[in-house]
KEVEX-198279 format. One record per residue (C-alpha): residue number from 1; z, y, x. Coordinates in nm, 3 decimals. Layout:
<nodes>
<node><k>NUM</k><w>Z</w><v>Y</v><u>X</u></node>
...
</nodes>
This chain:
<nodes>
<node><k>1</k><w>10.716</w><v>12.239</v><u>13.779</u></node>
<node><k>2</k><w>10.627</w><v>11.851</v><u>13.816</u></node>
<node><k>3</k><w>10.258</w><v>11.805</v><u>13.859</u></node>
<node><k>4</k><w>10.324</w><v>11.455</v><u>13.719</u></node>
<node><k>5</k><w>10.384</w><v>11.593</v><u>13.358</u></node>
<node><k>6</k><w>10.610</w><v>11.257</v><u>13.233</u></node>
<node><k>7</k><w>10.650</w><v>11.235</v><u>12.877</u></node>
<node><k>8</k><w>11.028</w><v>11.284</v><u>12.958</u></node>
<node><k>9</k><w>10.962</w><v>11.630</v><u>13.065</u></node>
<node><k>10</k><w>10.708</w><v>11.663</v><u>12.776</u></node>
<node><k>11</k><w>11.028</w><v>11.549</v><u>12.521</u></node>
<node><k>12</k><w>11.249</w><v>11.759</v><u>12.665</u></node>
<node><k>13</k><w>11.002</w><v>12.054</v><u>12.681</u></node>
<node><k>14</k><w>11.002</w><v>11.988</v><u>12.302</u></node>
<node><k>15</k><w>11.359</w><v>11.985</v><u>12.302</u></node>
<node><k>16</k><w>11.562</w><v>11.646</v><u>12.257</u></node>
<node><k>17</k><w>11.760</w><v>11.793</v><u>11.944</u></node>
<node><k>18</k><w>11.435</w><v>11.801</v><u>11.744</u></node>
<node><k>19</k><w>11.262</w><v>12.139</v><u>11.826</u></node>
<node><k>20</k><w>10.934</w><v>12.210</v><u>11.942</u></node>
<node><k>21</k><w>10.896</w><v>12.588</v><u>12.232</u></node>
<node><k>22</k><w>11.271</w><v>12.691</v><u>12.015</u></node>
<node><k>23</k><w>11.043</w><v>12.584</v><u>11.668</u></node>
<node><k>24</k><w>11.235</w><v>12.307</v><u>11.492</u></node>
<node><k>25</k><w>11.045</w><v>12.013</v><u>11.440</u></node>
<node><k>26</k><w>11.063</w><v>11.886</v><u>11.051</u></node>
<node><k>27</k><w>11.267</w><v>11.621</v><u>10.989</u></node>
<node><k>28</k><w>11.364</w><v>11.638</v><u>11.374</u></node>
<node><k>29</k><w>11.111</w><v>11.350</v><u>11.476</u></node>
<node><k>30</k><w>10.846</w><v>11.462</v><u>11.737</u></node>
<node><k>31</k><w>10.521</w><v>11.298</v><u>11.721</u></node>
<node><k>32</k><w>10.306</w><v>11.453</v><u>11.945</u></node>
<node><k>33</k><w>10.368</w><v>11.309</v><u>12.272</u></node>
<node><k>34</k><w>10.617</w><v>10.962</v><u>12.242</u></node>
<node><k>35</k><w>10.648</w><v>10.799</v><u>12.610</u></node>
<node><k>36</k><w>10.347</w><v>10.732</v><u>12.912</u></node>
<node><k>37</k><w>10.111</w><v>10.520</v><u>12.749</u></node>
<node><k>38</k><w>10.180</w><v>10.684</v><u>12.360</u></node>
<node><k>39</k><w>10.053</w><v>11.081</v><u>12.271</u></node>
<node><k>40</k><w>9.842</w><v>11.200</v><u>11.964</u></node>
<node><k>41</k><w>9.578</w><v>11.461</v><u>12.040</u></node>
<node><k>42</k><w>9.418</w><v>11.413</v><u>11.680</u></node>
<node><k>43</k><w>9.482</w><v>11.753</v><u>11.542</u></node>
<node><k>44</k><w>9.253</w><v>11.893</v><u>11.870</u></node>
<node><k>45</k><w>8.967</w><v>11.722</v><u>11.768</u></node>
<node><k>46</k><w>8.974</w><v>11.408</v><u>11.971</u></node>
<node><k>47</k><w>8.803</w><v>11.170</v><u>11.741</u></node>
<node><k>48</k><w>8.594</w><v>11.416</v><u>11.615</u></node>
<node><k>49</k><w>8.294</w><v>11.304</v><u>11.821</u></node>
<node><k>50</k><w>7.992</w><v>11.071</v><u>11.746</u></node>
<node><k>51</k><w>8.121</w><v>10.807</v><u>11.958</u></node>
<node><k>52</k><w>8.506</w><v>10.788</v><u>11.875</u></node>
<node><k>53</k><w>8.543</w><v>10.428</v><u>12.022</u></node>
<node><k>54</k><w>8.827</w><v>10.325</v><u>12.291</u></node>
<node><k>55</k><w>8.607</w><v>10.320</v><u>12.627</u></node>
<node><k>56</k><w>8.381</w><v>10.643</v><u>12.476</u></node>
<node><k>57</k><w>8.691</w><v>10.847</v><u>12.480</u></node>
<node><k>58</k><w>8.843</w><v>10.701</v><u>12.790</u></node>
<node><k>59</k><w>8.560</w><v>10.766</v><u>12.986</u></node>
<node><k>60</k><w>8.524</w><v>11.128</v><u>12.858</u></node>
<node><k>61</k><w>8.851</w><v>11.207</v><u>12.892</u></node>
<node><k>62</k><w>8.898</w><v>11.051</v><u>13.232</u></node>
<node><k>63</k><w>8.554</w><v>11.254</v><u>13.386</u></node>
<node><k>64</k><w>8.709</w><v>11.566</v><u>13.202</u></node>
<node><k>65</k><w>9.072</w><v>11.544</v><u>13.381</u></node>
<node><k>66</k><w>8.865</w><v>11.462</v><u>13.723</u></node>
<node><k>67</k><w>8.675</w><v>11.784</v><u>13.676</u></node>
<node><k>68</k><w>8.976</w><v>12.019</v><u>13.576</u></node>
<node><k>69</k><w>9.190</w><v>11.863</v><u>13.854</u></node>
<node><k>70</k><w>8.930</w><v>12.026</v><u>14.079</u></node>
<node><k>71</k><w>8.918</w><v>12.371</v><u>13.909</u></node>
<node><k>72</k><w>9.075</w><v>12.688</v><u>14.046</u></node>
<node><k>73</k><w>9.331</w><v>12.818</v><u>13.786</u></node>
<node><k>74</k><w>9.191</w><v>13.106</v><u>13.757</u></node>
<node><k>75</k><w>9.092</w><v>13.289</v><u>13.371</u></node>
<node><k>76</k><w>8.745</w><v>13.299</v><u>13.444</u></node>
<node><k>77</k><w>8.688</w><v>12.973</v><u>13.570</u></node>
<node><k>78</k><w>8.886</w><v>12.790</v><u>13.260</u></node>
<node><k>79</k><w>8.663</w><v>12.928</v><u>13.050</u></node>
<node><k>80</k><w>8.372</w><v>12.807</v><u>13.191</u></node>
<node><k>81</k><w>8.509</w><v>12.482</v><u>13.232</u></node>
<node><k>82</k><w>8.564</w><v>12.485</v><u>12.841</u></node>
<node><k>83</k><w>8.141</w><v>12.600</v><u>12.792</u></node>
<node><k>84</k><w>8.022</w><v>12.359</v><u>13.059</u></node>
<node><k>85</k><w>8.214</w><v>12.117</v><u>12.854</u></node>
<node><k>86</k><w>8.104</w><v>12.184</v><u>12.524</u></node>
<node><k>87</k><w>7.720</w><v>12.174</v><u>12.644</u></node>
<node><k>88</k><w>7.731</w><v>11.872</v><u>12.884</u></node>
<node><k>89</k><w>7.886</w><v>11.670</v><u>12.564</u></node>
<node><k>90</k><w>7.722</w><v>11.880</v><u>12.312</u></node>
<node><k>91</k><w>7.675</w><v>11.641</v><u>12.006</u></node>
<node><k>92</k><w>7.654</w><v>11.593</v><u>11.612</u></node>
<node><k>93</k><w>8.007</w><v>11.589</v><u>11.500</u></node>
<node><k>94</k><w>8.148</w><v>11.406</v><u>11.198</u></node>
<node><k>95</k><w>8.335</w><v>11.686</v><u>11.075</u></node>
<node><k>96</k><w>8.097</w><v>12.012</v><u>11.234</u></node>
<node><k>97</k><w>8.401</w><v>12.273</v><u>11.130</u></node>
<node><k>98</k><w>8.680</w><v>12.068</v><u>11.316</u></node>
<node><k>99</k><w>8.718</w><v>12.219</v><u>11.645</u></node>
<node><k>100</k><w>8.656</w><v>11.973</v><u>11.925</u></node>
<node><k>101</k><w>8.901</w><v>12.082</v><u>12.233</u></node>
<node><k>102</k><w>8.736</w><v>12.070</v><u>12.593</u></node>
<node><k>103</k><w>9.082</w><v>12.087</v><u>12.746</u></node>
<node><k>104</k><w>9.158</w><v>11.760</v><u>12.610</u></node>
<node><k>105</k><w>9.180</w><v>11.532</v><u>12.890</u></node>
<node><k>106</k><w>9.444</w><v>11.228</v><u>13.032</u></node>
<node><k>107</k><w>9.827</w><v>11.375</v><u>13.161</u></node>
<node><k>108</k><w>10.119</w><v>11.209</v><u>13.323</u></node>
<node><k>109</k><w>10.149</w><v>11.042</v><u>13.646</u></node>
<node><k>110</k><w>9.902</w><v>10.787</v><u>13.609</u></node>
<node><k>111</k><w>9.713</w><v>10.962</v><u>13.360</u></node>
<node><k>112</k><w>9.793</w><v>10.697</v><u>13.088</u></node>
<node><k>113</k><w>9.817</w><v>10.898</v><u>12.775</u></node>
<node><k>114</k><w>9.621</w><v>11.247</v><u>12.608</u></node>
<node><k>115</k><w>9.682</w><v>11.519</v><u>12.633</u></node>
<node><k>116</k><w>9.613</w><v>11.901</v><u>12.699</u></node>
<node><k>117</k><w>9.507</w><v>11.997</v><u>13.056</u></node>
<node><k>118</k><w>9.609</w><v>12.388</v><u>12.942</u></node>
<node><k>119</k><w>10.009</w><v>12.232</v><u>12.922</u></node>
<node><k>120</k><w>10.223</w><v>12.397</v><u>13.173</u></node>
<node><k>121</k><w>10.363</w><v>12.090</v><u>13.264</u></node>
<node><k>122</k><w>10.017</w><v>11.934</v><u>13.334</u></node>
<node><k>123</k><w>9.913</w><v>11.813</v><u>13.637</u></node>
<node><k>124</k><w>9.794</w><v>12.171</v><u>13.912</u></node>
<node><k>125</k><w>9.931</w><v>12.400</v><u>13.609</u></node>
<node><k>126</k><w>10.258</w><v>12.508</v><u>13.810</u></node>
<node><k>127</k><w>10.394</w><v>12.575</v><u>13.519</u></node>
<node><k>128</k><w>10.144</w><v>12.850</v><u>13.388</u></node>
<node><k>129</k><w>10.082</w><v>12.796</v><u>13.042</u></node>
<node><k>130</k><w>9.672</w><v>12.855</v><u>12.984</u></node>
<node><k>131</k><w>9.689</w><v>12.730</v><u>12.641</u></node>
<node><k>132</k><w>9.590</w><v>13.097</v><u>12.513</u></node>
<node><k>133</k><w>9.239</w><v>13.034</v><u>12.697</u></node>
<node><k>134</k><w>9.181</w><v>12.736</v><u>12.422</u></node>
<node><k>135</k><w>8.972</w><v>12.828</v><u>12.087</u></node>
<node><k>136</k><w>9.351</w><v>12.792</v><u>11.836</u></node>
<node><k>137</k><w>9.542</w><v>12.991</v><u>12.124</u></node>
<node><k>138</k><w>9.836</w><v>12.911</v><u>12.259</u></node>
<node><k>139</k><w>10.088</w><v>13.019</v><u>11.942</u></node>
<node><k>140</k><w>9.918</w><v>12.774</v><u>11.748</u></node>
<node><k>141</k><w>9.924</w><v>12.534</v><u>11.983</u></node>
<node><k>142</k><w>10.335</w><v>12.596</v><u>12.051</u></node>
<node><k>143</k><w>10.403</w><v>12.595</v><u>11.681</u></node>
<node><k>144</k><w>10.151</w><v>12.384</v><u>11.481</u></node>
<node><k>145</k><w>10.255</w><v>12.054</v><u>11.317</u></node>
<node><k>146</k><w>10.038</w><v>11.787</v><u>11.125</u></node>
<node><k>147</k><w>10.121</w><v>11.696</v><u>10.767</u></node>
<node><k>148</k><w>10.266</w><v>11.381</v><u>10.863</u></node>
<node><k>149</k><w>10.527</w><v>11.551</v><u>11.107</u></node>
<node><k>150</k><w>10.618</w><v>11.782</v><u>10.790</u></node>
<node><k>151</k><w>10.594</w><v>11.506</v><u>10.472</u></node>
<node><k>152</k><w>10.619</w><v>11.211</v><u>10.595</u></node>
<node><k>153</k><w>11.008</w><v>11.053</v><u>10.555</u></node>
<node><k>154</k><w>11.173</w><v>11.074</v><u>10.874</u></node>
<node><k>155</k><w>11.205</w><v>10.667</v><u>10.880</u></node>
<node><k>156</k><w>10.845</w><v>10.615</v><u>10.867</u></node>
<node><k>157</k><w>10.805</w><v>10.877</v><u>11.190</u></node>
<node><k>158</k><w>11.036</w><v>10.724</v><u>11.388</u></node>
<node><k>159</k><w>10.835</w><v>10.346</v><u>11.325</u></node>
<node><k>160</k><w>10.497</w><v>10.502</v><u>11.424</u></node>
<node><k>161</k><w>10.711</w><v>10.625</v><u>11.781</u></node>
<node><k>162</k><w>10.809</w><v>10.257</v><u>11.803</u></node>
<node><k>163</k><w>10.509</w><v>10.035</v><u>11.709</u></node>
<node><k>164</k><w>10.237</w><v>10.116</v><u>11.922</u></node>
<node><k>165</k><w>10.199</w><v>10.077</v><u>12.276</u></node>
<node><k>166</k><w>9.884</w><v>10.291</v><u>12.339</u></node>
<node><k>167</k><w>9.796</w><v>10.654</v><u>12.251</u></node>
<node><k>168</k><w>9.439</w><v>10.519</v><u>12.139</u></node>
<node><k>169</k><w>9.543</w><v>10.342</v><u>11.864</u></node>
<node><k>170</k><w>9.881</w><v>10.592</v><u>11.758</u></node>
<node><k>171</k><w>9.653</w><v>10.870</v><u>11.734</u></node>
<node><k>172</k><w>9.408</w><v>10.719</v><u>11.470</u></node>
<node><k>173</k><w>9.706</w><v>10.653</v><u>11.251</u></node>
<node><k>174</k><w>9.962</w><v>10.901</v><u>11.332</u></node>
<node><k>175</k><w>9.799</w><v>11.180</v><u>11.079</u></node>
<node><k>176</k><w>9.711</w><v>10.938</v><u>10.829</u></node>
<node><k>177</k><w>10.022</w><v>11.018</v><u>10.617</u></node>
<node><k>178</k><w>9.899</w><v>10.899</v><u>10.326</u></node>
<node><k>179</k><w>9.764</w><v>10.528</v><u>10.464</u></node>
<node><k>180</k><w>10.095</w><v>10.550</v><u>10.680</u></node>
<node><k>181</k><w>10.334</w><v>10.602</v><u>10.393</u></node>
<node><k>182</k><w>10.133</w><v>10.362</v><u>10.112</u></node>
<node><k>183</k><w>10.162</w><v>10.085</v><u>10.381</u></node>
<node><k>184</k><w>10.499</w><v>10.125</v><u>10.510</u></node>
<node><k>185</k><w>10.607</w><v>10.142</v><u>10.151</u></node>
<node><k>186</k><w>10.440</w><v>9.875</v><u>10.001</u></node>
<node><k>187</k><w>10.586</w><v>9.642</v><u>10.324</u></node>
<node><k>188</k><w>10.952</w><v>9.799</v><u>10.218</u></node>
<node><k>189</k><w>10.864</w><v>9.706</v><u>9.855</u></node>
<node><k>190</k><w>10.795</w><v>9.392</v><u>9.913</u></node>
<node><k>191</k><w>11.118</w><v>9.350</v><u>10.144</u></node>
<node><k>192</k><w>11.306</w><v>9.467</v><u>9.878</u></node>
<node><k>193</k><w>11.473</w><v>9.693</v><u>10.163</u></node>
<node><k>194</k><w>11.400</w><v>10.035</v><u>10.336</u></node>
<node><k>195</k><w>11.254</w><v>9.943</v><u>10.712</u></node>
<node><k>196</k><w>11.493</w><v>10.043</v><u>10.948</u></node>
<node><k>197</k><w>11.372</w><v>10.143</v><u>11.321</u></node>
<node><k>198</k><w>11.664</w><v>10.071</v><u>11.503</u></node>
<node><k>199</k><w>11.679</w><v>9.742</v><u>11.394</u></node>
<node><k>200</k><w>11.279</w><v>9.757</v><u>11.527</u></node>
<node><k>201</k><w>11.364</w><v>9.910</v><u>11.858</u></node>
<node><k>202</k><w>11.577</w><v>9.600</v><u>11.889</u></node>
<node><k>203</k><w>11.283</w><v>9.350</v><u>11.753</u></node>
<node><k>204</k><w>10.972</w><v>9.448</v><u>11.936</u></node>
<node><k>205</k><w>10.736</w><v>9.152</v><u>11.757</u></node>
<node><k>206</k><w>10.854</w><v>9.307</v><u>11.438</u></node>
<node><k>207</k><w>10.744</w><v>9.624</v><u>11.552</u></node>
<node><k>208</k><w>10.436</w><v>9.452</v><u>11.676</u></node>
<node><k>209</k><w>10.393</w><v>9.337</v><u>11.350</u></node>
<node><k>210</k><w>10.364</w><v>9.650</v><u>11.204</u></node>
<node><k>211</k><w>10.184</w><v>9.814</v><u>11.476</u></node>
<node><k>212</k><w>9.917</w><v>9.524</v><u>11.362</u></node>
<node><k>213</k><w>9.939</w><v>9.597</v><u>10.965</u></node>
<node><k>214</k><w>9.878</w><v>9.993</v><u>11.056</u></node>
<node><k>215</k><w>9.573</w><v>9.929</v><u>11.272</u></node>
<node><k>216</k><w>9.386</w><v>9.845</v><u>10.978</u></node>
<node><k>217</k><w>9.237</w><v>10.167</v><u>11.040</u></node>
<node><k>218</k><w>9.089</w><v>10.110</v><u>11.401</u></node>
<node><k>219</k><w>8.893</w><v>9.785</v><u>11.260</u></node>
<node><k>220</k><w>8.866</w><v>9.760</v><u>10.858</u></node>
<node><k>221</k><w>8.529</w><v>9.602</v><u>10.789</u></node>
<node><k>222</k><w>8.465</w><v>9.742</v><u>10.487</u></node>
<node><k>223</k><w>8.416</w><v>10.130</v><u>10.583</u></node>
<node><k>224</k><w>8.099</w><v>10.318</v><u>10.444</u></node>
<node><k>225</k><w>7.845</w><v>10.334</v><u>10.690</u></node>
<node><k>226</k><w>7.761</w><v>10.662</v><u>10.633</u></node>
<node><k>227</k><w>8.033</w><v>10.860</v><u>10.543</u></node>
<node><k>228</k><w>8.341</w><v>10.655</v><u>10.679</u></node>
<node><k>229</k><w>8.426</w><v>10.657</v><u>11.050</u></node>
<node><k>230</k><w>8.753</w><v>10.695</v><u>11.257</u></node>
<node><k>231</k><w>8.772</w><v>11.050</v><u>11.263</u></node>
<node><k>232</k><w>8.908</w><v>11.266</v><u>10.947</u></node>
<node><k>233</k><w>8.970</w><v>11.603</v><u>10.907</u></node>
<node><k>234</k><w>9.357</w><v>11.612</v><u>10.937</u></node>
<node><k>235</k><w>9.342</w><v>12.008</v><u>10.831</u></node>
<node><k>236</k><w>9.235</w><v>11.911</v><u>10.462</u></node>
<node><k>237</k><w>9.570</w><v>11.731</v><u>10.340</u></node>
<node><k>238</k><w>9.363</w><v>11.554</v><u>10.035</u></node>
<node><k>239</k><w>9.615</w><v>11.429</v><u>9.863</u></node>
<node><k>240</k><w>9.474</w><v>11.099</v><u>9.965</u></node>
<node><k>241</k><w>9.119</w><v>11.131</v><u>9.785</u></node>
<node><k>242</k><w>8.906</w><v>11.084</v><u>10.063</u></node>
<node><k>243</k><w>8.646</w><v>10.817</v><u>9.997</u></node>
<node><k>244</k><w>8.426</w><v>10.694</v><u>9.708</u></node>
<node><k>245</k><w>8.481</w><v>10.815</v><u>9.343</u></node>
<node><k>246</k><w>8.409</w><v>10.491</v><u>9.185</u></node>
<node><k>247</k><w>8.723</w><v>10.304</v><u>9.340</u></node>
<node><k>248</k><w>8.903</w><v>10.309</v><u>8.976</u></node>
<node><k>249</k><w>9.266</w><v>10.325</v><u>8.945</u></node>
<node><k>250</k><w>9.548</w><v>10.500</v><u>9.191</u></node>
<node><k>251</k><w>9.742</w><v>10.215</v><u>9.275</u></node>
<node><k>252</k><w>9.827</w><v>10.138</v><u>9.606</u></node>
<node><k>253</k><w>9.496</w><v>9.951</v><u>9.721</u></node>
<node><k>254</k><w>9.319</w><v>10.221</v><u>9.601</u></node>
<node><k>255</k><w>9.531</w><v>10.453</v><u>9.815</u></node>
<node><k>256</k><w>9.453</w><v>10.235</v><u>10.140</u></node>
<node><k>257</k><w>9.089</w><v>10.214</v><u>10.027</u></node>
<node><k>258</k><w>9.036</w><v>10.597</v><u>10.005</u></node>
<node><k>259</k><w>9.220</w><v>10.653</v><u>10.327</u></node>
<node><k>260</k><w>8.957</w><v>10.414</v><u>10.506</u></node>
<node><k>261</k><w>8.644</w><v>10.585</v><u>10.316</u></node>
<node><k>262</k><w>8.558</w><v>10.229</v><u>10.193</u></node>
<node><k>263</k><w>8.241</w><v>10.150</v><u>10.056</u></node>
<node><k>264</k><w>8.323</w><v>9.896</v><u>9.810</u></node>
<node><k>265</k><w>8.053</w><v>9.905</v><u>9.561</u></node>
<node><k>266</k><w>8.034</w><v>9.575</v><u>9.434</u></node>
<node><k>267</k><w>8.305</w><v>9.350</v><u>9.264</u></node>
<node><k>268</k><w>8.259</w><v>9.114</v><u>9.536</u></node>
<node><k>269</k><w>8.336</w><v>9.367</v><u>9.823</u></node>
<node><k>270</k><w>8.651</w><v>9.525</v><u>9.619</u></node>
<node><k>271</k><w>8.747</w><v>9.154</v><u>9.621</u></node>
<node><k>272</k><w>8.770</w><v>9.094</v><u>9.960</u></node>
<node><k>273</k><w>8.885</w><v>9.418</v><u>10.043</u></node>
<node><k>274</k><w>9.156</w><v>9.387</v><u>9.835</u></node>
<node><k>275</k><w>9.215</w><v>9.022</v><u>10.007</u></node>
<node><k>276</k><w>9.205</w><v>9.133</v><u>10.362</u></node>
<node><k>277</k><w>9.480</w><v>9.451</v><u>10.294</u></node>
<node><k>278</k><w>9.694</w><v>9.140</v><u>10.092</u></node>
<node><k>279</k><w>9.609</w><v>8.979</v><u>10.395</u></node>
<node><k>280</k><w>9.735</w><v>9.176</v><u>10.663</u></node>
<node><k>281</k><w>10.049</w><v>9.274</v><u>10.433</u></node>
<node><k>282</k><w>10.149</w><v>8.921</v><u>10.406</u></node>
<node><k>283</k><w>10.148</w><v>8.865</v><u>10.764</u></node>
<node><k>284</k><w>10.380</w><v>9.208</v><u>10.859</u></node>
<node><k>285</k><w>10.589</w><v>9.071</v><u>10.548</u></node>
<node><k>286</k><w>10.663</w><v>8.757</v><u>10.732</u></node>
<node><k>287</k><w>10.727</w><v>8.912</v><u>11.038</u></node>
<node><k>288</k><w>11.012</w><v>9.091</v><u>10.916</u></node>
<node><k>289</k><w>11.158</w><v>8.877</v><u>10.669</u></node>
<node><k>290</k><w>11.501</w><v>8.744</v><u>10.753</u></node>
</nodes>
């Protein structure tokens, strides 16, 4: 099998007519791994760490795939690549029961995106699949998928393929189905049209555009400083409830404000974050207006 593990053998591994190991993928859009630069690794813990910032998890990742590239593929050695791993970055997670993978680490030729180092299509694998060495196993791993891949309209999965251009960013938002799907909403509300993404495919600013409006999660200044952070725990599907009881109201601000565990406890604050989601709205609005 190709060491190089391209995200065209990863789609087709998936199976181009929307199925995931012979498991058909709901709605038929695969969001796991998109093209060389764009993955998700969110449900295996990846921003589940104390540090879940862009060069933290770059340089992790990057010493982890250097490491395993190095490692015999033998049983016994795996493992104790997985305990060395776990104690040499042994930390205070945000979410303690959320299991943190070791065998996360960066695939494909260049080793632009994340990914699982267990694969059989990753990189010294030869096609072995070591997945059943990890702490879900490797049915789980073959047949899992997030609450976005299974609720979330197929429209709305096909923009998140399209609108980013890094697996950073995409994997923060990806399982945020109910931020994603409040958003993409209110933008088709406002529109007064359903978003269509082949129209985006052929607009890339538009898509840009969005990509922008949907990163309010990497950098919205108004999350608590205790309890918020980038990570969430994608295995409690909330309903959207996440964040601070005394944000009155479920409209669609509210929605956006419990997503991003905002700390809004003033009039003032509520305010402005109200302003700066109107804000960003506006400006994906115009960017897709006729």
């Amino acid at each position: 099998m190709d060491a190089s593990f391209s995200a065209t053998d990863q789609v087709r591994s998936a199976g181009a007519g929307g199925s995931q190991n012979g498991v058909p993928v709901p709605g038929g859009v695969y969001l796991c791994q998109v093209n060389e630069m764009v993955s998700c690794g969110a449900c295996c813990g990846l921003y589940n760490v104390a540090d879940a910032s862009r060069p933290a998890l770059e340089a992790m990742l990057a010493r982890r795939t250097t490491r395993f590239s190095r490692l015999p593929r033998q049983m016994e050695a795996i493992l104790a690549f997985g305990e060395q791993t776990a104690a040499v970055e042994g930390q205070p997670r945000p979410y303690p029961d959320f299991h943190h993978c070791p065998y996360l680490g960066l695939i494909g030729e260049g080793r632009t995106r994340v990914g699982c180092l267990l694969h059989p299509l990753a990189a010294g694998n030869q096609g072995v699949d070591f997945r059943g060495l990890s702490e879900y196993g490797g049915m789980a791993c073959r047949i899992y998928f997030c609450p976005s891949t299974r609720r979330l309209p197929g429209r709305y999965k096909a923009i998140l393929r399209i609108c980013f251009d890094n697996w950073y960013d995409y994997g923060l938002v990806v399982t945020e189905r109910h931020l994603v799907a409040a958003l993409l909403a209110e933008v088709e509300r406002c529109l007064g049209q359903p978003l269509d993404p082949g129209a985006l495919v052929r607009r890339p600013a538009q898509a840009a555009a969005l990509g922008a409006l949907l990163a309010i999660k990497r950098d919205w200044p108004f999350r608590h400083p205790s309890t918020g952070h980038l990570c969430h725990d994608l295995f409690r599907d909330d309903g959207g409830q996440r964040g601070p009881a005394g944000i009155e109201a479920q409209d669609f601000h509210t929605i956006v404000f419990r997503a991003l565990e905002s700390h809004l406890e003033t009039a003032e604050r509520l305010a402005a974050a109200r302003a700066e989601v109107d804000r960003r709205l506006a400006a994906a609005v115009r960017a897709l207006s006729p």
